[in-house]
C-alpha positions as CSV (number, residue, x, y, z in Angstrom):
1,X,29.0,1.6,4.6
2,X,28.2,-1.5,7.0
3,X,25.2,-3.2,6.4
4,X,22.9,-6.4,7.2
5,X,20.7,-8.7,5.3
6,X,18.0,-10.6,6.8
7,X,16.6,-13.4,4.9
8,X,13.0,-14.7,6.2
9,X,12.4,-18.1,5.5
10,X,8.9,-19.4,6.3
11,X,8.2,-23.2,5.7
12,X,4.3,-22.7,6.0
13,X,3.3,-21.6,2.1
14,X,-0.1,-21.9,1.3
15,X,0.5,-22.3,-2.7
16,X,4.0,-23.8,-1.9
17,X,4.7,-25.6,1.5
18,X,8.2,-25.6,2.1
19,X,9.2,-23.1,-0.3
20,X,12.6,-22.3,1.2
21,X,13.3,-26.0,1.2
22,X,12.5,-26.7,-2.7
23,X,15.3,-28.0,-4.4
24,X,17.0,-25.4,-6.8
25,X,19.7,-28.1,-8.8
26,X,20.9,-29.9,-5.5
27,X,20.7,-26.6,-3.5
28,X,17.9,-25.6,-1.6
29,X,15.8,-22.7,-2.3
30,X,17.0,-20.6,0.4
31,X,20.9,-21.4,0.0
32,X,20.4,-19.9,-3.3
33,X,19.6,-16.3,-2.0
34,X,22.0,-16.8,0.7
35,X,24.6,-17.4,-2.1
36,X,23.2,-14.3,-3.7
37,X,23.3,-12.1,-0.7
38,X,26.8,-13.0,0.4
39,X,27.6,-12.0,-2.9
40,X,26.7,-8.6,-1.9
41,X,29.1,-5.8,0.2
42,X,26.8,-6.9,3.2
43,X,28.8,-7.3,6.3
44,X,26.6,-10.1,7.7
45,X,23.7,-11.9,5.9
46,X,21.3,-13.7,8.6
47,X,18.3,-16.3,7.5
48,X,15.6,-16.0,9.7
49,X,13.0,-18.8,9.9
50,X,10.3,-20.5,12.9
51,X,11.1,-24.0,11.3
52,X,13.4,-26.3,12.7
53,X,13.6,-27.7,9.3
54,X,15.1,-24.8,7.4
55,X,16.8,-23.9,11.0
56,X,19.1,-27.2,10.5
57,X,19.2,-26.8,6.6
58,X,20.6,-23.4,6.7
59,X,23.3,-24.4,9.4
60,X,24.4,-27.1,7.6
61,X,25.3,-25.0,4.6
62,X,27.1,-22.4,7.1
63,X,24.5,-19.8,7.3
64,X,24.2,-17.8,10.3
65,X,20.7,-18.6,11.5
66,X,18.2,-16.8,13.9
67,X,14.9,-18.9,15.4
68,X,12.3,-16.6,15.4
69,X,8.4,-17.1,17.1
70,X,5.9,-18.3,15.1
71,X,3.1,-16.0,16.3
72,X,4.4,-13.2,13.6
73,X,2.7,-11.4,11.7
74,X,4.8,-10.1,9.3
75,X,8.1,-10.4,7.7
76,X,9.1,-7.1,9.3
77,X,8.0,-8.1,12.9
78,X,10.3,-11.1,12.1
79,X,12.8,-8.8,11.2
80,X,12.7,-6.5,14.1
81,X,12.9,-9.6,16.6
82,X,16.4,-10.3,14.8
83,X,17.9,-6.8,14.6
84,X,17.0,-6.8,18.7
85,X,18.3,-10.6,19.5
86,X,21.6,-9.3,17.3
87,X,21.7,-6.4,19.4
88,X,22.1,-4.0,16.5
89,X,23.1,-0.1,17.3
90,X,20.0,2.0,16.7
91,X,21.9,3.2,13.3
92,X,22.5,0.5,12.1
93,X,20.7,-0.7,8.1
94,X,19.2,-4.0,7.6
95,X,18.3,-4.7,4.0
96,X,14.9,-7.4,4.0
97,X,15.8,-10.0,1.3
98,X,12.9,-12.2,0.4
99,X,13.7,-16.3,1.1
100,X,11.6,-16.7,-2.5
101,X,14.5,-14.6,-4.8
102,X,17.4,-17.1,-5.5
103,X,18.1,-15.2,-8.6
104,X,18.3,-11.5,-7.1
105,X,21.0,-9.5,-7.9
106,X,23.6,-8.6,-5.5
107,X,23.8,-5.0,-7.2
108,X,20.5,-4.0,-6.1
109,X,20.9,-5.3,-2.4
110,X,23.7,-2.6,-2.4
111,X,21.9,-0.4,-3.9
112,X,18.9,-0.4,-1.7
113,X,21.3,-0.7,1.3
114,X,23.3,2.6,0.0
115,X,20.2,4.5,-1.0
116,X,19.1,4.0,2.8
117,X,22.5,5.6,3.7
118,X,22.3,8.7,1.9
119,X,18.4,9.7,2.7
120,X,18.2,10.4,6.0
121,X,14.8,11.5,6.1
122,X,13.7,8.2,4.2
123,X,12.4,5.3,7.2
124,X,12.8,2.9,4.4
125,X,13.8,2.4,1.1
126,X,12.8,0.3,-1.9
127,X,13.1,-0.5,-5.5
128,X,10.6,-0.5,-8.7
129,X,10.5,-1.4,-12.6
130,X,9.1,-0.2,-15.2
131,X,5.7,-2.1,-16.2
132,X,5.5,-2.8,-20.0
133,X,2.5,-4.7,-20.4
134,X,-0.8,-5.0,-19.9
135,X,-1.5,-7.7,-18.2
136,X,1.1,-6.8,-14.7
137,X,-0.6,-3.2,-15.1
138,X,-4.0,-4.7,-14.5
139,X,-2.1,-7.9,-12.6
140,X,-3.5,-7.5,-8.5
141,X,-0.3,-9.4,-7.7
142,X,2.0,-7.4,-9.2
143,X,2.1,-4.3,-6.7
144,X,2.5,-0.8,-8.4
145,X,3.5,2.3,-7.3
146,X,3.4,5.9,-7.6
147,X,6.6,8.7,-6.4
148,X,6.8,12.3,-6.2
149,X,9.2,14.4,-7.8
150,X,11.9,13.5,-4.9
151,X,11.7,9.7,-5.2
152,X,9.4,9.4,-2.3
153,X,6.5,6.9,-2.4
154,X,3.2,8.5,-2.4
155,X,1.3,5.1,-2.8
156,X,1.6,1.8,-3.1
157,X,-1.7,-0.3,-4.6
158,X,-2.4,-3.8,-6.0
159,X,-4.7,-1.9,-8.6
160,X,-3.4,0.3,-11.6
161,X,-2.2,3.5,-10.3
162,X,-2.3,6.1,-11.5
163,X,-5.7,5.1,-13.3
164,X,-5.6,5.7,-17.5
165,X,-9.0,7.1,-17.1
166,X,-9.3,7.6,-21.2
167,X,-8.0,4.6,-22.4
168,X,-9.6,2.8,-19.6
169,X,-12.9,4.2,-20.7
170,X,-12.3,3.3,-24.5
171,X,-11.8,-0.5,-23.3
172,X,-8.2,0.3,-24.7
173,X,-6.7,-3.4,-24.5
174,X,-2.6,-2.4,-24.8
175,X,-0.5,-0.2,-22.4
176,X,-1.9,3.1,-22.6
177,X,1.5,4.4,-22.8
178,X,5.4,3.4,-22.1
179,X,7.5,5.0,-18.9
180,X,4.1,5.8,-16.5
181,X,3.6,2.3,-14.0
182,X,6.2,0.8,-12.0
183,X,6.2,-2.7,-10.5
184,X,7.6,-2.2,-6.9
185,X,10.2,-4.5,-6.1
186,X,10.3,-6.4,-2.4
187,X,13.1,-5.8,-1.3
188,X,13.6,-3.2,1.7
189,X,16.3,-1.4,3.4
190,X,15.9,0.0,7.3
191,X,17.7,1.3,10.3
192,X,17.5,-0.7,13.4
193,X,15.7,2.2,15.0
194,X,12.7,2.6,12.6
195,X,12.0,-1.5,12.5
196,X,11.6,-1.1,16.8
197,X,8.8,1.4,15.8
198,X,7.3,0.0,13.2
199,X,6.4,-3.1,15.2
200,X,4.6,-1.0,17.8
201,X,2.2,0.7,15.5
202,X,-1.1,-1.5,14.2
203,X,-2.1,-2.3,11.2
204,X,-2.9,0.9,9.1
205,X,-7.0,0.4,7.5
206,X,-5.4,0.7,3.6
207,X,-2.7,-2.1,5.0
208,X,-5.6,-4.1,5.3
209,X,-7.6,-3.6,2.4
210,X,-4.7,-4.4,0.3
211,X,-2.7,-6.6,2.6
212,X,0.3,-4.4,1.8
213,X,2.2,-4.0,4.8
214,X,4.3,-0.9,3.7
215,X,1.5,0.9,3.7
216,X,1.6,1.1,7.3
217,X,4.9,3.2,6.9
218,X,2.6,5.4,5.0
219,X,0.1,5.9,6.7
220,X,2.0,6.8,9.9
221,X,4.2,9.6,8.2
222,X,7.1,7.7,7.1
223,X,8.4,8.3,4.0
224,X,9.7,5.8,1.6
225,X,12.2,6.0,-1.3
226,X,11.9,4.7,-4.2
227,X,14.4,4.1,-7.2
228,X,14.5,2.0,-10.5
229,X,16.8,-0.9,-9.7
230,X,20.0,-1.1,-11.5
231,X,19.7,-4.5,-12.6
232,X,16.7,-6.6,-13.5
233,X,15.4,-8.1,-10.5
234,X,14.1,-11.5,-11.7
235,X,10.2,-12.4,-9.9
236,X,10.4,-14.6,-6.8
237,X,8.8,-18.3,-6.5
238,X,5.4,-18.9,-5.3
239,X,4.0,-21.1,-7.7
240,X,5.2,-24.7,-9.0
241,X,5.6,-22.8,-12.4
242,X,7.5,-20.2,-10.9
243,X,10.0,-23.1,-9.7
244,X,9.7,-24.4,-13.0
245,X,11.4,-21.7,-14.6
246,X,13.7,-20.6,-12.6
247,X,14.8,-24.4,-12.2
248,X,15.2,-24.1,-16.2
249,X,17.2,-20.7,-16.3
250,X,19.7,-22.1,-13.3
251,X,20.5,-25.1,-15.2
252,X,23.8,-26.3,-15.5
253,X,25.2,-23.4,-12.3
254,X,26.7,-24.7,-9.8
């Protein structure tokens, strides 16, 4: 099964300007999940980016680059302007890495990409982990979310769902109990033809509140699958410590 990976690559972070441009060991943030990617069954892997900057950073290393306008909103609007620009077939399944992951695994692009394939009446699919402590459960910027029995997303929410109303009420200060919250993982597989739709809807009221843009998908019918990723699926950088650490468990790779 054919797929490709779009990589957006914004220069303008708020907590990290120039984040796809930090140096990773003489590599650039951004070669680094391009490395990863390509290490994936992914046919083609694109970075896409509104920066000049990380336009002539990524073509020097040999990436396949797409300029895209800044007036985006979102990652997936980016996104849908490359999957139209490539001229993608309607069919086709683009897989959204994030430009802040130089330490994903290429297992769980394919698996994301092949979970895509075989739900048909999924308009994306996406990846979670189980949360073991209580400080992501309670963590707003570690996003948690709640499937039914058929591994479609019912919600997605920066606070802890579901809610341990007992041991919340006894000011219970450890996880209330193992295997019941999962951390959802950014990473997102799409056909072509869902991403042209997507970008015509507006911004869903709960999408707003929680500034959680799959919850536009939600709240316009589309259902989303979810499945524990195969591999550990190490955070992305958007702090200086975050790039601290991930700068320490990269040492000495090439």
């Amino acid at each position: 099964m054919g797929y490709t990976v779009v990589i957006p690559a914004r220069y303008g972070s708020t907590r990290l300007p120039g984040k796809p441009l930090l140096e990773i060991h003489g590599k650039p943030m951004v070669q680094r999940v391009w490395e990863q990617a390509r290490l994936s069954d992914a046919e083609q892997v694109v970075v896409a980016t509104d920066d000049l900057r990380i336009f002539d950073a990524a073509s020097a290393f040999g990436a396949q680059v797409c300029m895209t306008s800044t007036q985006h909103a979102s990652g997936t609007d980016r996104l849908q302007q490359v999957v139209a620009e490539l001229n993608l077939p309607m069919g086709h399944i683009v897989v959204n890495v994030q430009g802040d992951e130089p330490m994903i695994p290429p297992a769980v692009i394919n698996q994301v990409a092949t979970n895509m394939g075989t739900h048909p009446q999924a308009g994306i699919a996406t990846l979670c982990e189980e949360i073991n402590s209580i400080e992501d459960l309670t963590n707003p910027n570690v996003v948690k979310v709640v499937s039914d029995a058929r591994g479609m997303a019912l919600y997605f929410s920066r606070a802890p769902i579901p809610w341990p109303r007992d041991a919340f009420m006894q000011g219970q200060g450890t996880m209330p109990q193992a295997g019941a919250w999962f951390r959802h993982i950014g990473i997102y597989a799409y056909r072509t033809a869902f991403l042209h739709q997507f970008v015509s809807w507006p911004p869903a009221p709960e999408e707003q509140l929680e500034s959680l843009e799959q919850l536009r998908a939600l709240h316009n019918g589309v259902s989303i699958h979810v499945e524990k990723a195969v591999q550990c699926v190490p955070g992305g950088i958007d702090t200086e410590d975050d790039l601290v650490l991930v700068r320490r468990l990269l040492q000495g790779k090439a």
